[in-house]
Each structure stands twice: as C-alpha cells, then as structure tokens.
N, C-alpha and C positions, 0 to 999 in steps of 0.2 A: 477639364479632361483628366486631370493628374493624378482628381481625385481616387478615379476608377484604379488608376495603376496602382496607388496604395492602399486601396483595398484588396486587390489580388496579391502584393507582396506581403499582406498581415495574413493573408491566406494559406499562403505557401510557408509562410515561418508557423503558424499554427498545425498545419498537418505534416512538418518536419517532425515538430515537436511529438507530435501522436504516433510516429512511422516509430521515433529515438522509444519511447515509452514501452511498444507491443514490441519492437526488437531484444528490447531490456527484460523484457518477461520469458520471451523465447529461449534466450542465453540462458535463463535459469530454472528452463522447465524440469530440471534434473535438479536443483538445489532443495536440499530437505527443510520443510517450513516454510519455504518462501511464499510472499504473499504477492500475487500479480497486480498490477498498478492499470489504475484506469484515468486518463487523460483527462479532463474535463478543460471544454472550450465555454466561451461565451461572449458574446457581441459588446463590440463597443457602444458606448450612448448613443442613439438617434439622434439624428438631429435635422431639426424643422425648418424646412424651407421655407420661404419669403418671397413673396412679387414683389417688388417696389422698385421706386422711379418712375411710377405711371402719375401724370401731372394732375392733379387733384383729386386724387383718389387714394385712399389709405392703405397701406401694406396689406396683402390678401395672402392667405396660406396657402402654398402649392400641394405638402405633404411633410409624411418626414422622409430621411435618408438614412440606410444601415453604413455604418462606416466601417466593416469587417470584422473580422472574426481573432479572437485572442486564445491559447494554451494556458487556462489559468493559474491550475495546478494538478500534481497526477495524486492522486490519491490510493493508498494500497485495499483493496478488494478483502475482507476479511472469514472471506468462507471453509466451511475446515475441508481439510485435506485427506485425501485418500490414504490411508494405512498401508506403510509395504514392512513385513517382515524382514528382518535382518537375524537377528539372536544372538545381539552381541550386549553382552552384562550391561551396558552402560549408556544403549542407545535407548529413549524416551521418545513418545511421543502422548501429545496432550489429543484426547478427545471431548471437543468442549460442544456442552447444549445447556448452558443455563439458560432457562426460562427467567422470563420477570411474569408475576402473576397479572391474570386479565390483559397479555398481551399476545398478540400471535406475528410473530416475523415472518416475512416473507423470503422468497431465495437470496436477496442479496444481503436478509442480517436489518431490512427497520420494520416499523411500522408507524403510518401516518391515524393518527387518530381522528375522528369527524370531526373536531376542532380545529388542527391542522397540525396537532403535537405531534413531532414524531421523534420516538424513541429508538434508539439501536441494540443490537445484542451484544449482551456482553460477552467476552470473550475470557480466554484464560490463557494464562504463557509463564512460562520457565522466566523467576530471576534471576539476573545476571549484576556484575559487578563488576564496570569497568577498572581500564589501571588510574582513574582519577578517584577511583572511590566510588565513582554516580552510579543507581540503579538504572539497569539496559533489561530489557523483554523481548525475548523471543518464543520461535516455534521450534526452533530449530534442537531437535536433543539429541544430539549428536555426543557425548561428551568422552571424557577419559582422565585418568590419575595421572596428576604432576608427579616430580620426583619427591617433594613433600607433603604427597597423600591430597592435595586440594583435589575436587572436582571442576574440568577447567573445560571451556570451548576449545575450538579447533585451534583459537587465535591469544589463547590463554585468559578470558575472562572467566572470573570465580563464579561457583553456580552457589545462589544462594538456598542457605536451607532455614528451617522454619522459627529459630529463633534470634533469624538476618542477620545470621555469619553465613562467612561461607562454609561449606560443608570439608570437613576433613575426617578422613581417616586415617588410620596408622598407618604410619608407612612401612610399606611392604606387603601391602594390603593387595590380594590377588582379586582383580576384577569381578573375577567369575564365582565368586563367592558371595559377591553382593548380590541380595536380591530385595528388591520392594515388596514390600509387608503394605499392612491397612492403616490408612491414615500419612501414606506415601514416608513411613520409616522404613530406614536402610536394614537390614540383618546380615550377618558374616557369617553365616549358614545358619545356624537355628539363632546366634549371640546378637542381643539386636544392640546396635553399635551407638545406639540414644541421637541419632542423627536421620531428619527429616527434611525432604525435599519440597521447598516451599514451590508453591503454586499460587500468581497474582492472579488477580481479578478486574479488570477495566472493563465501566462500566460504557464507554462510548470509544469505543475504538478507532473513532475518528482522530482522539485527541494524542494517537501516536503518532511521531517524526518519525521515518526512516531512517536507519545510518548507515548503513550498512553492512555488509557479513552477518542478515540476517534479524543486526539487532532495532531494536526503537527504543525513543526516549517518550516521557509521557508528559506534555507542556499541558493537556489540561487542567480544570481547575478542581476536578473530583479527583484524589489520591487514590491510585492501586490501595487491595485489602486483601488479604490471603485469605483462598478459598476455603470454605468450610465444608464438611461431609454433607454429601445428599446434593449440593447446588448443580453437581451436573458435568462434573469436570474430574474427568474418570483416565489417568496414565499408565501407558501402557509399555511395559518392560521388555526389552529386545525388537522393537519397532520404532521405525521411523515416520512420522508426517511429510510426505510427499508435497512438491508446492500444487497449489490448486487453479494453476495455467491452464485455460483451458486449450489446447494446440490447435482445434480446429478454428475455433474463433480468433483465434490469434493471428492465423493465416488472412482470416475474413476482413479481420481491421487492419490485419498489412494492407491487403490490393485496396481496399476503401481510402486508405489517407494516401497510396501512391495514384489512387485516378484521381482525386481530390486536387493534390497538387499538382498533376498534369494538367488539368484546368485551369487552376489559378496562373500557371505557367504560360497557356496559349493566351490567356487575357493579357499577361504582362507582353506578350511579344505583339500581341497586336497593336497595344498602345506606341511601343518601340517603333515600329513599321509607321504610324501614323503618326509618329513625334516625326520620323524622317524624313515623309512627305511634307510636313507641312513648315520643316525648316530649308529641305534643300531641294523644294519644286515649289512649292506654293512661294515663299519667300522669295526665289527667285525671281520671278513675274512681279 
C-alpha cells in the first residue's frame, strides 16, 4: 500500500518543482534576454510484477507498475525575443536566424530528421568575461563604460570584442558618440575607434549552463566561433531583447502543476486516513 503513497509524494515534489520553474520565469518577464526555462519530468523505471508462491506452478506476469514521476531538469527555451526600443548608445540587442542548410526549424529551434537526427538552431550571444577570466554568453545587452573606458554588464563583466579582449576605449569617452558601423565596429562619430563587438555562435544551445544575471557557460563539446557576415545574426543599436516568457502560458502551467499537486495531495491523505484505520481500528480488534 505504501507504494502508492510514494508515488504521490514524487508527484508532488515533481510539480513543486515545475510551479518553482514557471514562478522563475514570471519574476523575469521584465528581465532583458532572458530565456524562460521549461521543466522537463520523466517517469521512473517500470517495473514488472510477478505471481508466485502458487505451488507448482511457475512465476506468471501480472504486468508492469509506474513508480512516479521525476523534475529531471529545467532547460532554457531558446527563442528570440521581442525587440523593445530604448535609444540608449550602448543598449544591444542580438537578432539571430541562422539557417544550417537543407534544414528547416520548427517554433521551438530543432528539427528531427526521418532518420531520427535532430539538429538545433544555432543561436548567437554577446561575449562576456567573467572576473575569473572564463568566457560567459548572454542576450542580455544592456551595457555601459567603467571609469577605465571597459564595456562592462550591469554586474561588471567585460564585453568581449573581436579580437577576444575586452573592448576598451578612451576614457572619457561620451557614450553617445559611440555608434555601430558594418561588421559590428565601434566609431566616435565618423573616427572608427579599431574596436569591434565580438558576436559567438553555438551551434546547440542546448549545451548551455545557466548562471545567472543572464549569463551561461558552454560545457559542450562544439566550441563557440565568432559570427561571420551574412550567417544571420544582425545587432541592433539602442534596443533591447525582451525575455521571450510567454505570460499567458505561464499562467496555464501555473494552475496545471498546482491541480497536479492537489491530486497527488488528496492521494497522500487518503493513504494517511487508511494508514489510521488500519492501525488504530482494525488493529484494535
């Protein structure tokens, strides 16, 4: 009987998990770049029942049994973002559509080939450089000049430019004078300042970590490549990339993992209720 109860309690810790996830995304419907995260569950092993003890007769298969439900892991959604105007010198946003040839994506970024291949879209992001030195990628282009001319995030990581330093100019260098030229070089009104804003390229998206404030690390085993003219990945000066949360669905998978776990809920008290009887009524007798 117990079994049942610990499968409602993997139930309820699985659709905590999914409520924590779309909650996480909501908080950040307003955060520029962000990527919304999508829960992914999946069942534990079956496993196969058995008759036996019947006297001369050999073990016979009842069936199998689902043993509940797991929060695998949340995975970020990588679709681009809505454009919202700002027109501030220094605010970026990436508009990425690289094609891979002879392949066509679908809304969420793969496509499964009739083999069963499936490939993802690559995508494009702002390098960053944490304060360990390590390459971070974001959407997020929010940026602004340190008091030593660097191009820094919100939180002070260096933005790298394209011949992987970070990007520096003079200091004293007025924002508003910067502008992006072709080939994503800076110019200080017509003076082009020999300083270009590197743009990576990941080719599976998948194989980014989350870190937070925006950023990811890349543990796959294909290295980021700076994007070349024409692939598709087109930056846009005095705008920002909106996160690509979608609100109403966000709502939708709220109430879905809270009647979710109100089920698994009622299961667990019923069990409760029939552990009770059956220790301090039935026992009794």
């Amino acid at each position: 009987m117990l079994r049942g109860l610990y499968t409602a309690a993997a139930g309820m810790v699985a659709q905590q998990r999914v409520h924590d996830t779309v909650t996480n995304n909501i908080a950040n419907i307003n955060t520029p770049g962000y990527k919304q995260s999508a829960a992914l569950t999946r069942s534990f092993p079956e496993m196969l029942l058995s008759l036996t003890g019947v006297e001369n007769e050999p073990p016979a298969a009842v069936g199998r049994l689902a043993s509940g439900v797991m929060a695998e892991e949340s995975v970020p959604i990588q679709r681009q973002g809505d454009l919202m105007k700002t027109d501030k010198p220094l605010d970026f946003a990436i508009v990425s559509h690289i094609q891979v040839p002879g392949v066509t994506f679908d809304g969420s970024g793969k496509s499964v080939a009739q083999d069963g291949t499936v490939t993802f879209e690559p995508q494009a992001y702002f390098t960053l450089r944490n304060a360990d030195g390590e390459a971070r990628y974001t959407r997020g282009g929010q940026f602004s000049l340190n008091e030593d001319g660097y191009l820094v995030t919100a939180d002070g990581a260096e933005v790298i430019g394209g011949g992987g330093q970070p990007l520096r100019f003079a200091v004293g260098t007025n924002a508003a004078d910067l502008k992006l030229g072709p080939g994503n070089r800076f110019y200080n009104g017509t003076v082009d300042t020999g300083q270009a804003l590197l743009i990576s390229r990941i080719d599976n998206p998948n194989d980014l970590v989350r870190e937070g404030d925006g950023k990811f690390r890349l543990e796959g085993d294909a290295p980021a490549r700076p994007v070349t003219a024409g692939e598709g990945a087109d930056v846009q000066q005095g705008y920002i990339e909106r996160s690509n949360v979608d609100a109403a669905q966000s709502m939708v998978d709220l109430m879905t993992a809270l009647r979710a776990y109100e089920a698994n809920q009622k299961v667990v008290q019923y069990y409760d209720q029939s552990l009770d009887k059956a220790v301090n009524s039935v026992g009794r007798v």
